[in-house]
Steps between C-alpha positions, in 0.01 A plus 500: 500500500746330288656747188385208237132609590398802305230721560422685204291819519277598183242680632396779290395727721533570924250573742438892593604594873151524524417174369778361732378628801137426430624118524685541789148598654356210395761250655454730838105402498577153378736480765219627769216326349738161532732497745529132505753598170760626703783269508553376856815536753555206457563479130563873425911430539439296165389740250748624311594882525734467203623266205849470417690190343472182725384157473142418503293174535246539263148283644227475306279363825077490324337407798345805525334512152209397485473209247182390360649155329604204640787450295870546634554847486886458589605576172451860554817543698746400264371838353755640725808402336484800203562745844763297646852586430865410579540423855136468597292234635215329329225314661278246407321235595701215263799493335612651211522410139900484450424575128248850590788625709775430251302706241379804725960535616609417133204631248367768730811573699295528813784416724534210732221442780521248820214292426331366822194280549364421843413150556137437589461360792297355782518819729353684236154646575454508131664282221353650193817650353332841532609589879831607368628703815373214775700220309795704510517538852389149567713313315841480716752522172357764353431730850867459559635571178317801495582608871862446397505713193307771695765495784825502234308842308434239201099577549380849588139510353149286433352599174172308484238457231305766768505573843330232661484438879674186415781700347545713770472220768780381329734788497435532914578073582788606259629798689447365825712182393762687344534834723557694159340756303232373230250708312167429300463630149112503486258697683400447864270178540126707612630734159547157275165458614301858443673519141398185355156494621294671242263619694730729695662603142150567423390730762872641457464630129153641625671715783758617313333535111117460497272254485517480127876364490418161579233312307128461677605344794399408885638292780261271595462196813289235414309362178170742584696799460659440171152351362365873611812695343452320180177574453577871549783471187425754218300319231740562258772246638509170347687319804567508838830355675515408873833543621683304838697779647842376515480202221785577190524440137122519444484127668204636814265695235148402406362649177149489381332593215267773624224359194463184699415627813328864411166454564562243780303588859793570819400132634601351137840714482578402840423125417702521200821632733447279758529238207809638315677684777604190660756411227704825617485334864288777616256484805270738636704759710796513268590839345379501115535813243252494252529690183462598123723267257532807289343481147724786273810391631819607231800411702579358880828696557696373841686768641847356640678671877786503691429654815855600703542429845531925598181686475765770398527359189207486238292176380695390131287382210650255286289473258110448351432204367200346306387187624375250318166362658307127410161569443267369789652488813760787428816272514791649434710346232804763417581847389674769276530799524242818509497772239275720648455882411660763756293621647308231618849358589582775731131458629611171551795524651442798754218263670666238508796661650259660743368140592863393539577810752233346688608202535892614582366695751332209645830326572499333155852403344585358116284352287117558393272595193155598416306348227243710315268538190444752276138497374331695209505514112870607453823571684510883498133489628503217729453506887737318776342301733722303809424141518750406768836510743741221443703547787762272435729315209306377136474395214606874312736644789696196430579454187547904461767420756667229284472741221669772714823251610538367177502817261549771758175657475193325335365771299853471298362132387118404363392233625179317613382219710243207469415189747446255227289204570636170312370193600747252572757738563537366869633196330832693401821627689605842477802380282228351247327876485877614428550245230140565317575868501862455375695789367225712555550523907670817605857515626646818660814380410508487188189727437293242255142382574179690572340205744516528896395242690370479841358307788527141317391348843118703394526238141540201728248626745242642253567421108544836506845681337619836632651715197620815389572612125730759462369737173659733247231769611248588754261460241557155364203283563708205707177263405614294204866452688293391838342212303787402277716454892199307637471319171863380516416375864195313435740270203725458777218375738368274204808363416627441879461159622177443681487509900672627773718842400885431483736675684702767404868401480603619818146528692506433853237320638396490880 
């Protein structure tokens, strides 16, 4: 790992020897319950034992998320570029905005990345932008390039949105090109797998914590089932959500009013699911959670890991987070940070460290989180309940990273984030964003500004602008500045010429 990357530790608190070595008997009957998770011969000379400084190609490959929409989902992998540093590689799946790059050197002093972008191709099995790692190695310029810097020490790792099977392919075509040494930051592929399904994170936090840590949940197989399991919800709960496994961002849940469908017989439930469940791209046979959408609910702290590469070493905790949630489907919009009392933060924090041992023991390597929610009528009285693993890169580990390059560590800095929607927004360049927020954009340079901006290539995709404010104090409310920066946008969006978006100044195009 590169020395621009900090991992900060702020955990309050460390797990007992007891609690330590109650995990590591977890991961053992994991490990013998699933032994499909352990990483095969094949692939095992890719994990990496240890991190020190060395170039990395940072892929953020989502063709193993499940995705729910039909619209391009690309946009997600330019995500990558707040991790990437001087020297590294950056994939993605079209070129870059000259102007984006110019600003995260200069204004963020991020240092200087080799940009690369596969060509899509007719030997592609899939051309959707998404299959990251299988356009690399199929398009001719780019496999050589990368064999080339491999074999001349300029490449020594892939760190990947998560560790997919396609990532991992990858890194062995690589290494048997090249003859070199390359290593995977990201757990084994069968591990990506178990984590993010939230099933297995389900059952999981029951083994390890009780029933009673998770919300009312079960793991269900076809429409029937979850009919029967919702009518066996305590009458008290005012909806029910029906969860795919290993969907992200709250795009593969179903919630329904539990008033509509109360005194409905089984036959009507399971007519209603066959009706709605459809829209998730369910069928019959699929895995499905169902479970309470948690009336009560004060705060959805996330819970952010770095998990080293030696089992000798203990899971870090970066920080606790409160997420910001859209009503409804549970779509996650942004985040600040948690003030939560101490000893439910060490509560906190021990179990999730726990869940993290797990996990490390399991082969697992860098980044993951576990979002929660903390129900009942206050803080100091309130009881945690695990919603789910993200075994992989988002959209809190990220920015905290940002945070953590540009000011050292980010609990020296306030801050907060926001995915503003702004209609028309798609119609700008990333220089136009620049200009409407003016003065007001951060430079590390010269230390002015309290607005970050990243991902444009999410504005042109979805009208839809990533942000963070920096604040005076934790406890600001960042509302009022949120809406004046979108406000500022949406003038610039009226007052831009109608049609197709200009370029930034020195955009490439394909």
């Amino acid at each position: 790992m590169n020395d621009w990357f900090p991992i900060v530790d702020h955990a309050c608190c460390q797990m007992s020897s007891d609690e330590r070595e109650f995990a590591d008997r977890v991961a053992v009957d994991v490990l013998e319950r699933h032994p499909e998770l352990k990483l095969s011969s094949l692939l095992s000379e890719f994990r990496a034992t240890e991190l020190v400084p060395a170039p990395s190609l940072h892929l953020d490959d989502l063709s193993e998320i499940r995705r729910v929409e039909n619209s391009d989902q690309s946009f997600f992998q330019e995500r990558a570029r707040v991790r990437a540093g001087d020297g590294d590689f950056l994939a993605t799946s079209w070129h870059a905005d000259e102007t984006y790059e110019q600003y995260c050197r200069g204004s963020l002093h991020l240092g200087k990345v080799d940009r690369i972008h596969p060509r899509q191709n007719e030997d592609l099995e899939h051309s959707d932008g998404v299959h990251l790692a299988e356009a690399l190695w199929k398009d001719r310029r780019t496999r050589r390039d990368l064999i080339r810097a491999i074999r001349q020490d300029g490449l020594r790792y892939l760190h990947p949105h998560m560790g997919s099977h396609a990532v991992w392919h990858l890194a062995l075509l690589l290494h048997q090109a090249s003859h070199r040494p390359l290593k995977v930051i990201g757990a084994p592929p069968e591990v990506t797998v178990f984590a993010n399904d939230k099933g297995q994170f389900t059952r999981l936090v029951h083994r390890m914590f009780g029933p009673t840590a998770t919300p009312p949940s079960h793991v269900v197989w076809n429409t029937a089932n979850a009919a029967k399991r919702i009518q066996q919800i305590d009458g008290e709960a005012c909806c029910v959500a029906l969860k795919l496994p290993n969907a992200a961002g709250g795009e593969g849940n179903l919630v329904l009013s539990m008033e509509t469908i109360r005194n409905h017989s089984l036959t009507e439930v399971d007519r209603l699911l066959r009706e709605q469940l459809p829209q998730l791209r369910y069928e019959d046979g699929d895995e499905l959670l169902v479970t309470t959408w948690q009336t009560g609910v004060i705060a959805a702290p996330s819970a952010q890991l770095w998990l080293p590469p030696s089992v000798d070493k203990q899971p870090i905790l970066e920080g606790l987070f409160v997420q910001r949630i859209e009503t409804g489907q549970g779509r996650f919009t942004g985040f600040g940070a948690a003030d939560i009392p101490h000893d439910l933060r060490a509560r906190m924090t021990r179990q999730c460290l726990q869940l993290g041992r797990v996990y490390q023991r399991l082969g697992y390597v860098g980044r993951c989180s576990f979002d929660t929610v903390l129900v009942g009528p206050d803080l100091e009285s309130s009881q945690m309940q695990f919603i789910e693993c993200n075994g992989r890169w988002g959209g809190t580990s990220l920015p905290m990273t940002l945070m953590n390059r540009v000011f050292g560590d980010w609990k020296s800095q306030p801050f907060a984030t926001r995915t503003l929607k702004i209609p028309g927004s798609r119609n700008l360049s990333f220089q136009n964003v620049l200009a409407a927020i003016g003065k007001d954009v951060y430079d590390h340079r010269l230390e002015t500004g309290d607005v970050i901006l990243m991902n444009p290539r999410r504005m042109t995709i979805r009208d839809e602008v990533s942000v963070i404010v920096l604040r005076s104090a934790w406890t600001d409310n960042p509302d009022d500045r949120f809406a004046e920066i979108a406000n500022r946008v949406a003038d610039c969006v009226a007052a831009a010429p109608k049609g197709k978006r200009p370029p930034s100044e020195n955009e490439s195009t394909p």
